[in-house]
C-alpha positions as CSV (number, residue, x, y, z in Angstrom):
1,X,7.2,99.4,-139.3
2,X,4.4,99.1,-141.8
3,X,6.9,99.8,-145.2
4,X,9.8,97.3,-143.6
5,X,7.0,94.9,-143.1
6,X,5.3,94.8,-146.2
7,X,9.4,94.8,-147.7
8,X,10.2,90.8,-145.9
9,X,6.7,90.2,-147.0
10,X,7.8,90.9,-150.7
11,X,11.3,89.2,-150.0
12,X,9.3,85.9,-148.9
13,X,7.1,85.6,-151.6
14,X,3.4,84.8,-151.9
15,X,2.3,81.7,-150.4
16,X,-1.4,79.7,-151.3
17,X,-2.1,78.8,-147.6
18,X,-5.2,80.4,-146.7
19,X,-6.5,81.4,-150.3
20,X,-2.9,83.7,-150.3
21,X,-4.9,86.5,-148.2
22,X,-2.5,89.1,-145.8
23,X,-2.7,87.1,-142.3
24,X,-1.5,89.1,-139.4
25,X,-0.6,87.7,-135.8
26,X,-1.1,89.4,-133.0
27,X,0.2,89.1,-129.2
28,X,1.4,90.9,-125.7
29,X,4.1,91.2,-123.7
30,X,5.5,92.9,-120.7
31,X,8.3,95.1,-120.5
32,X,10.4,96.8,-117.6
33,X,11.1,100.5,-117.9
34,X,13.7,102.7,-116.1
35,X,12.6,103.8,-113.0
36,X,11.5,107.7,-113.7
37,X,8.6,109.9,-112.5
38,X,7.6,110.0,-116.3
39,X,7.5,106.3,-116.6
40,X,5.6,105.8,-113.4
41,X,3.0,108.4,-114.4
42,X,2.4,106.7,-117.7
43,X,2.9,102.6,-116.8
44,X,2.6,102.4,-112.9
45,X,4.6,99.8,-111.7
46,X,2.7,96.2,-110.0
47,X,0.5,98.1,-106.5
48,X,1.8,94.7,-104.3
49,X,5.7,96.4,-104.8
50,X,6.6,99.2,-102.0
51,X,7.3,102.3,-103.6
52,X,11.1,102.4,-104.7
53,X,11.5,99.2,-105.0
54,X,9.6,98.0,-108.5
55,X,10.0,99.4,-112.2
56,X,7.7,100.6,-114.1
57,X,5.7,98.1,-116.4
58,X,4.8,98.7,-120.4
59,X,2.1,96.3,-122.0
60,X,3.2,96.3,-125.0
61,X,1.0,94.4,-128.2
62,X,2.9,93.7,-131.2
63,X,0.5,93.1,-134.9
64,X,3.2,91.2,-137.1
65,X,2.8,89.5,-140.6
66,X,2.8,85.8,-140.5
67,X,4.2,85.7,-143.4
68,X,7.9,87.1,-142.6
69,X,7.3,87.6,-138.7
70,X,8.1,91.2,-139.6
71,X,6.3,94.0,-136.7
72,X,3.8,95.9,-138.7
73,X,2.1,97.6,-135.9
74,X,2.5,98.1,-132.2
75,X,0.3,99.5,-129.3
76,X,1.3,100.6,-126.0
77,X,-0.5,100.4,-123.0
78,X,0.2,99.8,-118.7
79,X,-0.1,96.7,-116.6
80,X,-3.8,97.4,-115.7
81,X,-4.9,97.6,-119.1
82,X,-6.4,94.7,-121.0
83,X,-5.0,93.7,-123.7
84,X,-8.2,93.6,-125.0
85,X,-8.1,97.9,-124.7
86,X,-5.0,97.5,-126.4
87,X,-6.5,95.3,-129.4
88,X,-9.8,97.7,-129.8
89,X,-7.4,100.9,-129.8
90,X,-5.4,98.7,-132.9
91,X,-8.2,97.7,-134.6
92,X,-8.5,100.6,-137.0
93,X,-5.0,99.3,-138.9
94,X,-6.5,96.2,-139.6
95,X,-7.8,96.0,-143.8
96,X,-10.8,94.9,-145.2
97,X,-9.7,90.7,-146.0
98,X,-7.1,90.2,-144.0
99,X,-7.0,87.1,-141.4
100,X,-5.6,88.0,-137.8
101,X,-4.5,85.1,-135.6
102,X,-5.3,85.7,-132.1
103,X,-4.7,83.6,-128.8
104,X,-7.6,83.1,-126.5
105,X,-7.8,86.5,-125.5
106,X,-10.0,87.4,-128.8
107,X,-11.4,84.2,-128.8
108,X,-15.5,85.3,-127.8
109,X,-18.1,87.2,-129.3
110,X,-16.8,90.6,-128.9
111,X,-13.1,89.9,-130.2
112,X,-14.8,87.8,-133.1
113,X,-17.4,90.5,-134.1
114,X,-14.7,93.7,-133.8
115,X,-12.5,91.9,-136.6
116,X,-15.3,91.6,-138.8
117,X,-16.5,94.9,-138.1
118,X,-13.2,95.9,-139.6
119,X,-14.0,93.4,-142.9
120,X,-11.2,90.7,-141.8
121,X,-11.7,87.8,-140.2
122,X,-10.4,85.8,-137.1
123,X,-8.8,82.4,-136.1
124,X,-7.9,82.5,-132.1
125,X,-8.3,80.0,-129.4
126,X,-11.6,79.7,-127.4
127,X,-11.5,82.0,-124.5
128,X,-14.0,80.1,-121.9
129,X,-17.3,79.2,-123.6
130,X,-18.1,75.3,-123.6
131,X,-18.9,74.5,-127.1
132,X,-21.4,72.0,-127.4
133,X,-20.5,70.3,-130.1
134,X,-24.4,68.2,-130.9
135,X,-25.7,71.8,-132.0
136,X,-24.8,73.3,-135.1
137,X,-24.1,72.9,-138.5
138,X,-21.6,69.5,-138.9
139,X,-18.9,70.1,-141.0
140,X,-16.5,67.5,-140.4
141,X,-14.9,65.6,-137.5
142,X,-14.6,68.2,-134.9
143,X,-15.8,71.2,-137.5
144,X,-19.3,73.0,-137.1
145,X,-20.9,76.0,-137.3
146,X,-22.5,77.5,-134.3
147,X,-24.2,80.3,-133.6
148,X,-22.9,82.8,-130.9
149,X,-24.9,86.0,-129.1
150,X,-24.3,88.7,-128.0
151,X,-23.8,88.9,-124.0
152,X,-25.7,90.7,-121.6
153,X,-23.0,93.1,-120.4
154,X,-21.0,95.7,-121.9
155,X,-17.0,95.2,-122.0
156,X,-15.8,98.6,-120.0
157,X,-13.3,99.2,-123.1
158,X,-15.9,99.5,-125.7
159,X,-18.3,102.7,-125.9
160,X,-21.9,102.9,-126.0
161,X,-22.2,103.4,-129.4
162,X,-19.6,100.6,-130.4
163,X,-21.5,98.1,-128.2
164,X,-24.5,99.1,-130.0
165,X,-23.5,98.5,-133.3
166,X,-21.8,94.7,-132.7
167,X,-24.6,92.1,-134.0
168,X,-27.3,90.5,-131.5
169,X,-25.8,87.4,-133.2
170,X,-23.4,86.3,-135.4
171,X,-22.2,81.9,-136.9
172,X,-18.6,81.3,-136.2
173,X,-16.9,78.0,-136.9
174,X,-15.5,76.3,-134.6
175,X,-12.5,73.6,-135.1
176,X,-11.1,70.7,-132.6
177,X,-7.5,69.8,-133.8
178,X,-4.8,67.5,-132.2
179,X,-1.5,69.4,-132.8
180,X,1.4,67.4,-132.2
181,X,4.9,68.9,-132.7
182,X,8.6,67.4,-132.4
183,X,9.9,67.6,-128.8
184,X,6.3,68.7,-127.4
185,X,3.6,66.1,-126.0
186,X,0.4,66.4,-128.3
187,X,-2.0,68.9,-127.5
188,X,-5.8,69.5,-128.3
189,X,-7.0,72.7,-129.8
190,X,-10.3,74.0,-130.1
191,X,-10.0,77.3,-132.4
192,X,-12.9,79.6,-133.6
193,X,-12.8,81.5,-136.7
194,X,-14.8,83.3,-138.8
195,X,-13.3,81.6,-142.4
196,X,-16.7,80.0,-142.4
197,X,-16.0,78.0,-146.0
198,X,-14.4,74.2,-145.3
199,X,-13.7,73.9,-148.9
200,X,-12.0,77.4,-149.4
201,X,-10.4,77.1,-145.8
202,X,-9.8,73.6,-144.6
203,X,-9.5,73.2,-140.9
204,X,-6.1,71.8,-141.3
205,X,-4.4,75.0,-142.7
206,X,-6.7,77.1,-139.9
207,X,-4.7,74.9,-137.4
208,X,-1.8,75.2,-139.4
209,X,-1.6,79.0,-139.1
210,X,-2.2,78.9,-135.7
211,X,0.2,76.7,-134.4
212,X,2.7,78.6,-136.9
213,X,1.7,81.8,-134.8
C-alpha cells in the first residue's frame, strides 16, 4: 500500500498548499464479515443481535494521502474498539513533518499531543471542549492560540508509561471557518491544529485541507 501510494503521489505532482509537506488523512469505517467461528472470535458481531442472526463487524481505519486519495496504511480492529486504539496502534507509520487530517475523533489533547509525539502535526475538528475564544493569543478573525492541559484521567488505550510522557501542557491553534460548498447549506467549523505559524500556514488552506478530506 505504502509503494502504490507514494507511486499516485509521484503521478499527481507536488503541490504548495501547506508549505508542500506529505499530508495524510485518516478515517473509519465499518465492515460486515461472513459469518464464521473465526470471524466472530476476532470482530464479535453487535451484543443487541441474537446469536445467528448478525455478522460479524470489522472496524476498519484507513491512513490515505491527500494528495492522490491513494490508501497508504490500514489498521484493523472490532466494533468495541475505539478508533482512537486503532489510531495509537497506527501511530508508529506516521513521519517526522508530515500533517494528518483528522475528524473530531483526534480533536483533544491526547490525539493532538500523540501526532506530535510522532514529529507531525494535526488539523481535526474539535471533539467537545468549549473554546473560549477571549483567552489566548489573537491571531486573526476566529484564529488564536490557546493553551490546552493535560486531563486528569488516563485514556484506557494508552499505557502508563505513554501517558506519562504526553506534556502537562501544550498551545494549539484553533481556527473558526464558514465552509460553504455547492449543493450543501453553509456550515461553521471550528478546527484545531498544531501548524501554529499564520503566515507559513494560513487558516484558509488549514480549512481548505480539511474540507478536501
Amino acid at each position: 500500500l505504502a509503494d502504490t501510494a507514494e507511486g499516485a503521489d509521484r503521478m499527481v505532482g507536488l503541490t504548495d498548499c501547506l508549505q508542500g509537506r506529505i499530508v495524510k488523512v485518516i478515517d473509519c469505517t465499518t465492515l460486515t464479515l461472513p459469518d464464521t467461528e473465526a470471524n466472530q472470535a476476532l470482530y464479535p458481531q453487535p451484543k443487541t443481535q441474537r446469536p445467528g442472526c448478525g455478522f460479524p463487524l470489522m472496524k476498519l481505519m484507513v491512513i490515505g494521502s491527500l494528495r492522490s486519495g491513494a490508501v497508504v496504511h490500514t489498521v484493523r480492529g472490532s466494533f468495541y474498539q475505539h478508533e482512537m486504539r486503532l489510531f495509537h496502534a497506527a501511530r508508529p507509520t506516521l513521519a517526522p513533518n508530515e500533517i494528518v487530517i483528522y475528524d473530531r475523533a483526534a480533536g483533544h489533547f491526547v490525539g493532538a499531543a500523540q501526532v506530535c509525539a510522532q514529529g507531525a502535526d494535526l488539523i481535526s475538528r474539535v471533539a467537545t471542549r468549549k473554546i473560549d475564544w477571549r483567552n489566548g493569543e489573537h491571531l486573526g478573525k476566529g484564529d488564536r492560540l490557546v493553551v490546552w492541559t493535560k486531563g486528569p484521567i488516563k485514556p484506557r488505550y494508552l499505557s502508563q508509561e505513554v501517558w506519562a510522557h504526553l506534556p502537562d501542557q501544550m498551545t494549539v491553534r484553533v481556527v473558526r471557518v464558514l465552509v460553504s460548498q455547492k449543493g450543501v447549506r453553509t456550515r461553521e467549523l471550528t478546527l484545531v491544529t498544531t501548524l501554529l505559524d499564520p503566515a507559513l500556514y494560513p487558516a484558509e488552506e488549514i480549512a481548505l485541507a480539511y474540507v478536501r478530506r
